[in-house]
Each structure stands twice: as structure tokens, then as C-alpha cells.
PyMOL CGO cylinders between C-alpha atoms (Angstrom):
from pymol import cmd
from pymol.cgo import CYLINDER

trace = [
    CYLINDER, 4.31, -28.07, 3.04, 4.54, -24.58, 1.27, 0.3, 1, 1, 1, 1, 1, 1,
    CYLINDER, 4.54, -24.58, 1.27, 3.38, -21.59, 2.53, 0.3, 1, 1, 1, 1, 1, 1,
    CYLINDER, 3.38, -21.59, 2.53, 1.80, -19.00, 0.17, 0.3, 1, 1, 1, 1, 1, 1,
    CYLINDER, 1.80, -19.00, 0.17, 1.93, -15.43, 1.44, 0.3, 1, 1, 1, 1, 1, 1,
    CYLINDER, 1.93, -15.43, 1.44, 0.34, -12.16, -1.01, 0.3, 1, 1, 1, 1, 1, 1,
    CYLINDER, 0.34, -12.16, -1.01, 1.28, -9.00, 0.46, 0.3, 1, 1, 1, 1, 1, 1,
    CYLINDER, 1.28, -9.00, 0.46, -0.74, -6.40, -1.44, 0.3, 1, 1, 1, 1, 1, 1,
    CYLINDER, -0.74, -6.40, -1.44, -0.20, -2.79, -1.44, 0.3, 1, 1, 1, 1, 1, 1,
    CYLINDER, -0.20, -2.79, -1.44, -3.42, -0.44, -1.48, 0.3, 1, 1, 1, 1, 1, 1,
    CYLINDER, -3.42, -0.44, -1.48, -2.86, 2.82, -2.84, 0.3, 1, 1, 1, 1, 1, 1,
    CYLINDER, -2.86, 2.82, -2.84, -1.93, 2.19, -6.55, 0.3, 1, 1, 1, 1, 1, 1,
    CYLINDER, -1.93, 2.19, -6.55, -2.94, -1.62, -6.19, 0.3, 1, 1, 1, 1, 1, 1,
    CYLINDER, -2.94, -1.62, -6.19, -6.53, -1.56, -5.20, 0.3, 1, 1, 1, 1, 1, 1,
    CYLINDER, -6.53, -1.56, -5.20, -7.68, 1.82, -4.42, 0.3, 1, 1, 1, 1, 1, 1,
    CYLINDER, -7.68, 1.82, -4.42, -7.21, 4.51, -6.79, 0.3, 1, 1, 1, 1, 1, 1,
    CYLINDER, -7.21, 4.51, -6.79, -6.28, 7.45, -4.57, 0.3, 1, 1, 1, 1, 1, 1,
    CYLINDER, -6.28, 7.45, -4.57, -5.81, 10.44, -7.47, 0.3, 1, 1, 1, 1, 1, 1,
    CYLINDER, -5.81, 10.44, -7.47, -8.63, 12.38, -6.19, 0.3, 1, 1, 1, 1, 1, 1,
    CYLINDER, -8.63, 12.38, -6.19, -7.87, 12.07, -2.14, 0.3, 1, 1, 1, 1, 1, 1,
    CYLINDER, -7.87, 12.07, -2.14, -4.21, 13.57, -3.90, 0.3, 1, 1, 1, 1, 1, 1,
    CYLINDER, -4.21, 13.57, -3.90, -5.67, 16.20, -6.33, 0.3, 1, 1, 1, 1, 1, 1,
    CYLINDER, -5.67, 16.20, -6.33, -7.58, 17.25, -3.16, 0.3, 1, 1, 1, 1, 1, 1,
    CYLINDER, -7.58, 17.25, -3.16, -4.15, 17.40, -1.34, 0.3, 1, 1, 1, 1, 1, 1,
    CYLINDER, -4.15, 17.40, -1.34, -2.52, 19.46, -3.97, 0.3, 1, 1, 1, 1, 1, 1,
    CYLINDER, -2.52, 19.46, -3.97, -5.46, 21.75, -3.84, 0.3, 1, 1, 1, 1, 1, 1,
    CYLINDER, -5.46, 21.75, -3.84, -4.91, 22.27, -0.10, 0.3, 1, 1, 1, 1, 1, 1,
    CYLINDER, -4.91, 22.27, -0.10, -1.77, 22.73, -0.39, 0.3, 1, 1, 1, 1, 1, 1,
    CYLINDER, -1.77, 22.73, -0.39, -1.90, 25.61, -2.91, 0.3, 1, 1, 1, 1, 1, 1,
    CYLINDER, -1.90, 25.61, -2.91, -4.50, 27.40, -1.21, 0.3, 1, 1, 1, 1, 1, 1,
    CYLINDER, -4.50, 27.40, -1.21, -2.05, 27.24, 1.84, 0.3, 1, 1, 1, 1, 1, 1,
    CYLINDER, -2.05, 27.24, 1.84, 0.24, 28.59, -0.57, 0.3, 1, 1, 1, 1, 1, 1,
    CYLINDER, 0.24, 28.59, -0.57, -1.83, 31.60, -1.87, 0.3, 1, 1, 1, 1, 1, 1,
    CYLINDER, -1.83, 31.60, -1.87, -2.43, 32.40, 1.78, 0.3, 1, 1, 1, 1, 1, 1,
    CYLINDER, -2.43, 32.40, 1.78, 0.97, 32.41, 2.85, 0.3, 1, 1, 1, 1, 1, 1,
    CYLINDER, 0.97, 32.41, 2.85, 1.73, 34.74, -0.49, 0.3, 1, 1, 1, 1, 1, 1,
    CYLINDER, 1.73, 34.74, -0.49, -0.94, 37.25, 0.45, 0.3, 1, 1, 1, 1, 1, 1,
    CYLINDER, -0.94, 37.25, 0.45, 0.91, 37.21, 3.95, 0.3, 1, 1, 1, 1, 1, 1,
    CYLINDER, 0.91, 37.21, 3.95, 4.14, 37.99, 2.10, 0.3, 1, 1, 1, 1, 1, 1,
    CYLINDER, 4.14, 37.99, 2.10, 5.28, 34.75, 3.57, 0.3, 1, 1, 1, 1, 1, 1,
    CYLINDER, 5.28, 34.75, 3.57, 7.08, 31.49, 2.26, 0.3, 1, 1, 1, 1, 1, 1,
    CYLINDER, 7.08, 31.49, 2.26, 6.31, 28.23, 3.79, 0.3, 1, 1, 1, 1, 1, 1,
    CYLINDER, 6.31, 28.23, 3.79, 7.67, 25.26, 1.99, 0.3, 1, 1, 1, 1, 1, 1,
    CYLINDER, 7.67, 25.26, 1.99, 7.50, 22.98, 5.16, 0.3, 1, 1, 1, 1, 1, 1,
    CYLINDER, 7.50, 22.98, 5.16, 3.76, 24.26, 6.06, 0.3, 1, 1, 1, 1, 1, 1,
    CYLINDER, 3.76, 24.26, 6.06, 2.42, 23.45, 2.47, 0.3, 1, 1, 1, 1, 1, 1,
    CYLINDER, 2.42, 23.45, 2.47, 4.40, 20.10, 2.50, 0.3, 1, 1, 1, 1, 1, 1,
    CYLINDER, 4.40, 20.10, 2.50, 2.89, 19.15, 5.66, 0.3, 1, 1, 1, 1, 1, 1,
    CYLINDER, 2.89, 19.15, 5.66, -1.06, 20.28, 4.27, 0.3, 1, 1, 1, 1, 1, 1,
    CYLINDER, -1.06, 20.28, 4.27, -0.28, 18.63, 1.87, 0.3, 1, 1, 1, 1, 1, 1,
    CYLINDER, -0.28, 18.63, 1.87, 0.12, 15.05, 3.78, 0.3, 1, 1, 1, 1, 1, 1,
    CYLINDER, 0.12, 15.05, 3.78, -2.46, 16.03, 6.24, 0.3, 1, 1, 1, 1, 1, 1,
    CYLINDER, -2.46, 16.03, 6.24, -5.10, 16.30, 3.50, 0.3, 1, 1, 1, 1, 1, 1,
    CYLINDER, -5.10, 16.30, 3.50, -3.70, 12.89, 1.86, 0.3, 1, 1, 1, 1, 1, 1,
    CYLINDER, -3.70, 12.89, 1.86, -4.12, 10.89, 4.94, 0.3, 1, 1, 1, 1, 1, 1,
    CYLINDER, -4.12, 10.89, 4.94, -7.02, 12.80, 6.45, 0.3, 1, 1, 1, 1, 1, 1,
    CYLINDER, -7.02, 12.80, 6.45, -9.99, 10.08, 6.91, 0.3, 1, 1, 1, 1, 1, 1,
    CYLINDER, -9.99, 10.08, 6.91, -12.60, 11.90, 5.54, 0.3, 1, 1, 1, 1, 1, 1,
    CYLINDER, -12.60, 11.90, 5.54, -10.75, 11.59, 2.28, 0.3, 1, 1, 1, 1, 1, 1,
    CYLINDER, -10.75, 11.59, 2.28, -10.90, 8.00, 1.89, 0.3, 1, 1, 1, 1, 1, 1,
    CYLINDER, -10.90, 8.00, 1.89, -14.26, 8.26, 0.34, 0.3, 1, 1, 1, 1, 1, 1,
    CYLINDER, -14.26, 8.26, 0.34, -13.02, 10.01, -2.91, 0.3, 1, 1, 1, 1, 1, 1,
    CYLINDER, -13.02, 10.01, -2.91, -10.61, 6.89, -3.31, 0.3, 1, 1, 1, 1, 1, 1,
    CYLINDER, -10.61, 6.89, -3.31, -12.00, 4.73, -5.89, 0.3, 1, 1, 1, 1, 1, 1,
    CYLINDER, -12.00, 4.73, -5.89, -11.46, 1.21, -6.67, 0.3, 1, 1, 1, 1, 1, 1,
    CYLINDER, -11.46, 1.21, -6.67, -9.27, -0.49, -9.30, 0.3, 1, 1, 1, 1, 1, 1,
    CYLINDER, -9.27, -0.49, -9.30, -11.65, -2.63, -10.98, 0.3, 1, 1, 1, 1, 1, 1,
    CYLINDER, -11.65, -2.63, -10.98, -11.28, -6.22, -11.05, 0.3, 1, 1, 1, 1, 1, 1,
    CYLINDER, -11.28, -6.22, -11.05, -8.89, -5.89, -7.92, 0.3, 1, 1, 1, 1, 1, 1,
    CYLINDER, -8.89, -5.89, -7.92, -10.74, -7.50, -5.32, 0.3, 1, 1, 1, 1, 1, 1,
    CYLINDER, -10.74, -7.50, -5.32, -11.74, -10.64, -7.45, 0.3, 1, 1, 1, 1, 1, 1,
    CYLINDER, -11.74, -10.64, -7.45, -8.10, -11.11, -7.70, 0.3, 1, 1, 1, 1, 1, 1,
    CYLINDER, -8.10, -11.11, -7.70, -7.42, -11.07, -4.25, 0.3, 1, 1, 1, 1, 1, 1,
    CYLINDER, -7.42, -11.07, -4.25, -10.18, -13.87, -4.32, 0.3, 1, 1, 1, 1, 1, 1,
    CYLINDER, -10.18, -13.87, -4.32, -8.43, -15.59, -6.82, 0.3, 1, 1, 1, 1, 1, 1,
    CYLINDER, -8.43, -15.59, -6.82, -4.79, -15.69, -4.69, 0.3, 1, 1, 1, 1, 1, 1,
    CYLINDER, -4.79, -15.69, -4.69, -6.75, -16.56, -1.55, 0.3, 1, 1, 1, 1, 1, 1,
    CYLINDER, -6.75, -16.56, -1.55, -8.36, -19.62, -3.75, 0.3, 1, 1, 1, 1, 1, 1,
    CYLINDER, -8.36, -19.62, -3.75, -4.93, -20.49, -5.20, 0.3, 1, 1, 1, 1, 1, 1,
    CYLINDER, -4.93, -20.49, -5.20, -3.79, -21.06, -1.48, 0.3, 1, 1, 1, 1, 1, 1,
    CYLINDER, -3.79, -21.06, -1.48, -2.22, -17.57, -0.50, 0.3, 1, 1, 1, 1, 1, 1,
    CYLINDER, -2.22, -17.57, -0.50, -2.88, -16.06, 2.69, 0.3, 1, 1, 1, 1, 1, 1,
    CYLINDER, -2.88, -16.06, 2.69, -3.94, -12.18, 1.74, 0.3, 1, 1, 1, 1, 1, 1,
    CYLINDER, -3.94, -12.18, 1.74, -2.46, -9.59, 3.26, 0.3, 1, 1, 1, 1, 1, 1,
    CYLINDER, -2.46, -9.59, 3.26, -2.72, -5.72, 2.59, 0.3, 1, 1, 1, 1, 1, 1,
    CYLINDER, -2.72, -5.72, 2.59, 0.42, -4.15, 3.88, 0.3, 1, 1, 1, 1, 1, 1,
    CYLINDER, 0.42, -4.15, 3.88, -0.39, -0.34, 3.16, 0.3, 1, 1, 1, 1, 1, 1,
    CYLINDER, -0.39, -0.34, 3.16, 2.05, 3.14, 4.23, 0.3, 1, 1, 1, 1, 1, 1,
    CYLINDER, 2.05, 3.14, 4.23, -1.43, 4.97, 5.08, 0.3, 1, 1, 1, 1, 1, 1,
    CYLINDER, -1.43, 4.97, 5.08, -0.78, 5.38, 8.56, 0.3, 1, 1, 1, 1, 1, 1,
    CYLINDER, -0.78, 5.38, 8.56, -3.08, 3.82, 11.66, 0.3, 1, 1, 1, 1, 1, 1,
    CYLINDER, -3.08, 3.82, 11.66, -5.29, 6.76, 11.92, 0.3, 1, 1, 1, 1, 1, 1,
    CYLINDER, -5.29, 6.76, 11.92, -6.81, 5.61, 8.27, 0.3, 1, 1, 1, 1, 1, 1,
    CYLINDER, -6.81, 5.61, 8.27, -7.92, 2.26, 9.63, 0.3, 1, 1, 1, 1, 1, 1,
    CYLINDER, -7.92, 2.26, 9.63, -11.40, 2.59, 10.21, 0.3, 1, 1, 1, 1, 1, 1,
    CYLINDER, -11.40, 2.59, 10.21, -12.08, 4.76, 7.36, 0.3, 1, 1, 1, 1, 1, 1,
    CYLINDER, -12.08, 4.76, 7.36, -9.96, 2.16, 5.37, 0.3, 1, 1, 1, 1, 1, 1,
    CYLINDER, -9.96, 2.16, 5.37, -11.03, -1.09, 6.47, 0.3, 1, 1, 1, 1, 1, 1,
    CYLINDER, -11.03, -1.09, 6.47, -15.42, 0.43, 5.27, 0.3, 1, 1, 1, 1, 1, 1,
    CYLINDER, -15.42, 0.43, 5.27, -13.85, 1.65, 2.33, 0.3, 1, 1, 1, 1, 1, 1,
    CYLINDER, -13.85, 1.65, 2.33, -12.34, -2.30, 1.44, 0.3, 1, 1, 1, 1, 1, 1,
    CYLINDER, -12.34, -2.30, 1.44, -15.45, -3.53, 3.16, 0.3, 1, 1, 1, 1, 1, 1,
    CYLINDER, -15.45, -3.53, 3.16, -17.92, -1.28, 0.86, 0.3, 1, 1, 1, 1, 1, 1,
    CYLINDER, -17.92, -1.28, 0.86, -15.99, -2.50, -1.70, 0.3, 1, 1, 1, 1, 1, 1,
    CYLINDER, -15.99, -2.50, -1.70, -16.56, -6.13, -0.78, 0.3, 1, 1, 1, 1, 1, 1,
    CYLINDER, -16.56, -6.13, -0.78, -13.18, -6.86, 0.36, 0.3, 1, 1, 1, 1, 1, 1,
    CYLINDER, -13.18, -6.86, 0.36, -13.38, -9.22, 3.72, 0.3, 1, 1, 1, 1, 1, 1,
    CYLINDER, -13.38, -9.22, 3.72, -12.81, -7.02, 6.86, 0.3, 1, 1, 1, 1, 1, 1,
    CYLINDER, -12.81, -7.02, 6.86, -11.28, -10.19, 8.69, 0.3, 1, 1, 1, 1, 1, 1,
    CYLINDER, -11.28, -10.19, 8.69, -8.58, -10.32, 6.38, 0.3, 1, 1, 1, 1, 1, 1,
    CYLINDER, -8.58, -10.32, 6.38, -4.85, -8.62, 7.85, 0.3, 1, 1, 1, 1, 1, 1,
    CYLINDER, -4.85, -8.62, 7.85, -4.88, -4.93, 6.95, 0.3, 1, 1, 1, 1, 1, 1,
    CYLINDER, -4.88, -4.93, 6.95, -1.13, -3.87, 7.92, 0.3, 1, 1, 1, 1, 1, 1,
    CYLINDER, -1.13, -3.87, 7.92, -0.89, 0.05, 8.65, 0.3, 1, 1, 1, 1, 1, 1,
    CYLINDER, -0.89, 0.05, 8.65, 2.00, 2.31, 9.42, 0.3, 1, 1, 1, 1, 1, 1,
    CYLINDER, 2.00, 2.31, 9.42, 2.46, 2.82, 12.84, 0.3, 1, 1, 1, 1, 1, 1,
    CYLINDER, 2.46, 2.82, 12.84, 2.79, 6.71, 14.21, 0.3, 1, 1, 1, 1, 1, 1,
    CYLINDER, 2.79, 6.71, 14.21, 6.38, 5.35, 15.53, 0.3, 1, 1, 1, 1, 1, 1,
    CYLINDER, 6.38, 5.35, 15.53, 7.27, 4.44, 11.53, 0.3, 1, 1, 1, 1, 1, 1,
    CYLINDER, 7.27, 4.44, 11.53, 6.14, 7.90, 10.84, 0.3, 1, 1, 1, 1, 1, 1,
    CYLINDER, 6.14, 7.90, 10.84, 9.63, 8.83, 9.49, 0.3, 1, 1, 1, 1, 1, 1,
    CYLINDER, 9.63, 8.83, 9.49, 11.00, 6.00, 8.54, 0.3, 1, 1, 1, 1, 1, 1,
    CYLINDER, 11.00, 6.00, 8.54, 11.09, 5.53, 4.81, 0.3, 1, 1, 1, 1, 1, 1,
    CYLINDER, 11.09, 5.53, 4.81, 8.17, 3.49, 3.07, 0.3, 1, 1, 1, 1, 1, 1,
    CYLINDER, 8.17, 3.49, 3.07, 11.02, 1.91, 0.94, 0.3, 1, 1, 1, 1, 1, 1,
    CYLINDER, 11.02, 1.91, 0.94, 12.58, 0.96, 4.16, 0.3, 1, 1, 1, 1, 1, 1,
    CYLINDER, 12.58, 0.96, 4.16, 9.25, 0.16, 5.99, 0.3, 1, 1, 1, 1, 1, 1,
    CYLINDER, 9.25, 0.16, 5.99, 8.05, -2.12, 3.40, 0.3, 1, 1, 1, 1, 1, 1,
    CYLINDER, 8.05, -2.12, 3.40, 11.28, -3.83, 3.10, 0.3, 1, 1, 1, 1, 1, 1,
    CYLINDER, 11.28, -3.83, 3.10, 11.23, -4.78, 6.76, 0.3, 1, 1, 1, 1, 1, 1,
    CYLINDER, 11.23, -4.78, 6.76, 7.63, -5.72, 7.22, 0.3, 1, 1, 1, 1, 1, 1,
    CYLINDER, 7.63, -5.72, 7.22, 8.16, -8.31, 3.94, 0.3, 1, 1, 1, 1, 1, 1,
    CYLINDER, 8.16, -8.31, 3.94, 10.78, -9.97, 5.78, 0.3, 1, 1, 1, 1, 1, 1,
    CYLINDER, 10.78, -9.97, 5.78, 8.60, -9.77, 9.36, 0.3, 1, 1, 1, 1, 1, 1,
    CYLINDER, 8.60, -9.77, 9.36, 5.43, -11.40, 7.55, 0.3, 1, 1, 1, 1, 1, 1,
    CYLINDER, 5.43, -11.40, 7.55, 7.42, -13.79, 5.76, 0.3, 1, 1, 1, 1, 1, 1,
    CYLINDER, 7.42, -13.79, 5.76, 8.67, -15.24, 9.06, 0.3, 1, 1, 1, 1, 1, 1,
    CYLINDER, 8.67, -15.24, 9.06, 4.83, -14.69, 11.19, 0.3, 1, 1, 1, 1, 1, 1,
    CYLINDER, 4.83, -14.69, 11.19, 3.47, -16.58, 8.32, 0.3, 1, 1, 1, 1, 1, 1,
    CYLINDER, 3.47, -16.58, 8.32, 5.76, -18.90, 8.13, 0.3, 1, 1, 1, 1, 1, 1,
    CYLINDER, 5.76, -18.90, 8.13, 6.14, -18.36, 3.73, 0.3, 1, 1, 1, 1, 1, 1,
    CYLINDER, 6.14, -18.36, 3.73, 7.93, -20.61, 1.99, 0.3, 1, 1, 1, 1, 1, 1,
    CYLINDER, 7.93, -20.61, 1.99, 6.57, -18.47, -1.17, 0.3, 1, 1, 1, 1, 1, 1,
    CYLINDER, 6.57, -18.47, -1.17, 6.20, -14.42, -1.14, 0.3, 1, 1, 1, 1, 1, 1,
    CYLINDER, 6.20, -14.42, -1.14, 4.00, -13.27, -3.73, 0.3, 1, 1, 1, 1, 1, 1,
    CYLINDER, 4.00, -13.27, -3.73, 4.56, -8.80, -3.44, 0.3, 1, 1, 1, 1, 1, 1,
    CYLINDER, 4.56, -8.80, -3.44, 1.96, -6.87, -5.28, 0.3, 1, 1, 1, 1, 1, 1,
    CYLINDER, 1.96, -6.87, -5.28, 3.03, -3.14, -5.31, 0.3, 1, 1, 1, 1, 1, 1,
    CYLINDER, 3.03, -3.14, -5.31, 3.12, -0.71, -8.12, 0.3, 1, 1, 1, 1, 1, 1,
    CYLINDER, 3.12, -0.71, -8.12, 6.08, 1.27, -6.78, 0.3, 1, 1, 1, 1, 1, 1,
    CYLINDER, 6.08, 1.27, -6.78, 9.12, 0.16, -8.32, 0.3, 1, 1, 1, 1, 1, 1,
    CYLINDER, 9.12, 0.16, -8.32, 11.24, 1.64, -5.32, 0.3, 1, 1, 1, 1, 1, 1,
    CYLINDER, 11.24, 1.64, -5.32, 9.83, -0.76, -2.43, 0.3, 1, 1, 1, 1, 1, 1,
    CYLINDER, 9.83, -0.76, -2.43, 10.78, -3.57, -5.02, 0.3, 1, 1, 1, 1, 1, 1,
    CYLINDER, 10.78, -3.57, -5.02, 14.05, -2.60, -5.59, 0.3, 1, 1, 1, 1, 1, 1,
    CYLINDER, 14.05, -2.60, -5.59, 14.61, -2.10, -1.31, 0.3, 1, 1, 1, 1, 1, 1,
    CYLINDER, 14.61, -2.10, -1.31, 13.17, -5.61, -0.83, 0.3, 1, 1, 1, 1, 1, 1,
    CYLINDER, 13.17, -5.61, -0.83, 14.70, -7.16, -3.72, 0.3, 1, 1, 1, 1, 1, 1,
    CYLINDER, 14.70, -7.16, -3.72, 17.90, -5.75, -2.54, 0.3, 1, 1, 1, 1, 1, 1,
    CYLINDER, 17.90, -5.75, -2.54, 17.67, -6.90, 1.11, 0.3, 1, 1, 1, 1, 1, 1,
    CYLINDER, 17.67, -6.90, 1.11, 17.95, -10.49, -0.03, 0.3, 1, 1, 1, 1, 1, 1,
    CYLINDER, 17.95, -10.49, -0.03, 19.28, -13.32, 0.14, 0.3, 1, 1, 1, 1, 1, 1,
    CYLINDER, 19.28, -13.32, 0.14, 15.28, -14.41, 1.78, 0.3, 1, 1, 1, 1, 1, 1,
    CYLINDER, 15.28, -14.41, 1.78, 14.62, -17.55, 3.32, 0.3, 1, 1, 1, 1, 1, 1,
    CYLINDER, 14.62, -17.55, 3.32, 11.79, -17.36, 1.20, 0.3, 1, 1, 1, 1, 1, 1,
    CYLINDER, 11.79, -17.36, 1.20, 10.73, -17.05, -2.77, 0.3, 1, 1, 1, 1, 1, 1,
    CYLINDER, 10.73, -17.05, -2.77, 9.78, -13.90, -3.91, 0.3, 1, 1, 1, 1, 1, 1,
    CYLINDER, 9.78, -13.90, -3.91, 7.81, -12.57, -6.63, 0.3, 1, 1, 1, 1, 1, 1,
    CYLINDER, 7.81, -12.57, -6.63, 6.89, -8.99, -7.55, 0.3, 1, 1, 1, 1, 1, 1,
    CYLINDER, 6.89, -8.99, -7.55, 4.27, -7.87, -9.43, 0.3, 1, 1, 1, 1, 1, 1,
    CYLINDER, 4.27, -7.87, -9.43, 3.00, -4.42, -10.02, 0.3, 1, 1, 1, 1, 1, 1,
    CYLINDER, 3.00, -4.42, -10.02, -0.73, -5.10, -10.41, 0.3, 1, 1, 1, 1, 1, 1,
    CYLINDER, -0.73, -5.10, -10.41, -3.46, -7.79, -9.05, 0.3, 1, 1, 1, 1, 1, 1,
    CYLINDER, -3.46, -7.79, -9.05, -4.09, -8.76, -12.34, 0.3, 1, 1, 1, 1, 1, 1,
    CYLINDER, -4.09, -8.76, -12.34, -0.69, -9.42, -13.63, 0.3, 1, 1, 1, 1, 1, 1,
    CYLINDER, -0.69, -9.42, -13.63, -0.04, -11.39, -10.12, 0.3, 1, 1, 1, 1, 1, 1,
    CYLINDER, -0.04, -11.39, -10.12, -3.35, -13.71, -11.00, 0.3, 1, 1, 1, 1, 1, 1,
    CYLINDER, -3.35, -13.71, -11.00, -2.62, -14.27, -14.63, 0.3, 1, 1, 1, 1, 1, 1,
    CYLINDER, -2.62, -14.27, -14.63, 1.03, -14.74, -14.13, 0.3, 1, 1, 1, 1, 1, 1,
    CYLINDER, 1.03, -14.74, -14.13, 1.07, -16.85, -11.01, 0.3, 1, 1, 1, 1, 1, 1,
    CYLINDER, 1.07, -16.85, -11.01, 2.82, -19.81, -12.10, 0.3, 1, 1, 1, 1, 1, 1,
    CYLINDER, 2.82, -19.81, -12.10, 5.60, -17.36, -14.13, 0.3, 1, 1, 1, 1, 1, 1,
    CYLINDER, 5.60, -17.36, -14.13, 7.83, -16.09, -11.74, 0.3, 1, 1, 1, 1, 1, 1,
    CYLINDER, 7.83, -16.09, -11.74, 9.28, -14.04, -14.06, 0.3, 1, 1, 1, 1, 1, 1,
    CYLINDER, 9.28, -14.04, -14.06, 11.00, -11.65, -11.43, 0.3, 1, 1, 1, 1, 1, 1,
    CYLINDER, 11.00, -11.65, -11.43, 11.73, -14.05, -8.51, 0.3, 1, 1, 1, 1, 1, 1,
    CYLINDER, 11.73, -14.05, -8.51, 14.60, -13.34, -5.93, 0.3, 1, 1, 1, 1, 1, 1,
]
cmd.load_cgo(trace, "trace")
């Protein structure tokens, strides 16, 4: 028997986060002006205001949702894929996350996978990579069906091969519903 496994990124895939970022940019060049006034540069404090605004909580609101996004996640589940988000927002996003997916209608029993504070600095390229291959084997997939719109976790997955399973990328929900039976980029 084959095991089906979609592991969905979130940011880019099913939430549109431009406005939790636009807010983080704004942050981070009022920290700026600040700092200026101050006669003081502070690459590393705007840098970090900046990533403290994108994965503050109270930001998840302004994310918005990719339309048609979580009927395809329907569609994989019906087609016999276990549905997994596997998201680089780190674990202090969960709640705010999982009634953001549930407002949106997204089941909040489903496997939301978060970056743990020890992953902190690892590399999302490197992160993703890994947690692919640690799925893969907790699920038991015969068939990996990765949904991410960042070309560089594809490349660091696709490039961690050979897999004791079949992967395909795709870089939206909708292309991974319509082109289900093409595995047009399988490793």
C-alpha cells in the first residue's frame, strides 16, 4: 500500500503574509530613523525589529489568505494525502496561527509543524530539508507531494536525495491539485 504525504508550506502557500512584512519593514525603519536622530548605526538592531515584528502574534491577523488554497488542501486530503503544514514561523505563532487557518476554515486537527526556538538558527533551507525526510519516515510515505513557493528549500531537499520516497514539488496548491498525476519535477 502507498502512502500519500502533502507537506504544505504557509507563508507564500496559503497565507499571504505581505502586510505582517510591510508592517515589519515599517518597524524597522522607524528603528532606523531613531537610531539616526541618536547619531547611531544599528544594522543588527533593525534586522532583529525587523523579525520581531514579522513573527510577532498580533500580526497574524493582517495575513490574508490565498484564495482557493484551502479547497485544495481538501482536494489532496480527498485524493488520499495526509495534510501537513510544515511552516518556518516559529512555535510562539501557534495559537495565533492555528485561529488564523481555523477562521479560515482550515481543520485545526490537522499537523501544523512549527520551528522550534532550538531551530532558531538553523537555516529554513536546512530545516525544511530535514523535517521532509523526518515526516517522510513518521508517515511512513511511499509518495511526497512538497508544496512550497521558495525555490531554495526545493533545491536543499531535492539535493539531499537519493529518498526512500517519491517526491514532487510544486510551488502553489493549485498547481499541486491540477497537476497531481504529472510529476513533472519528481526526485
Amino acid at each position: 500500500m502507498s502512502t500519500q504525504l502533502a507537506i504544505i508550506d504557509l507563508d507564500g502557500v496559503v497565507a499571504d503574509a505581505t502586510a505582517r512584512f510591510a508592517k515589519a519593514e515599517e518597524a524597522k525603519q522607524a528603528y532606523e530613523s531613531e537610531m539616526a536622530e541618536l547619531d547611531i548605526t544599528d544594522e543588527r538592531g533593525a534586522t532583529d525589529t525587523y523579525w520581531q515584528t514579522v513573527f510577532n502574534p498580533d500580526h497574524v491577523p493582517l495575513d490574508t489568505l490565498i484564495p482557493g488554497t484551502i479547497d485544495a488542501m481538501a482536494a489532496l486530503s480527498f485524493k488520499g494525502y495526509d495534510v501537513v503544514i510544515l511552516t518556518s514561523r516559529p512555535e510562539s505563532m501557534r495559537e495565533a496561527t492555528r485561529r488564523w487557518l481555523f477562521e479560515h476554515g482550515y481543520p485545526v486537527l490537522s499537523a501544523i509543524i512549527m520551528k522550534a526556538p532550538a531551530f532558531q538558527y538553523v537555516k529554513t533551507v536546512v530545516w525544511k530539508a530535514g523535517m521532509v525526510q523526518t515526516l517522510a519516515a513518521l508517515y511512513q510515505a511511499t509518495q511526497v507531494c512538497f508544496v512550497d513557493d521558495e525555490e531554495a528549500n526545493w533545491t536543499a531537499l531535492k539535493n539531499q536525495g537519493p529518498h526512500a520516497f517519491e517526491l514532487t514539488r510544486y510551488a502553489s496548491l493549485t498547481d499541486a491539485v491540477a497537476k497531481n498525476t504529472h510529476h513533472d519535477q519528481v526526485y
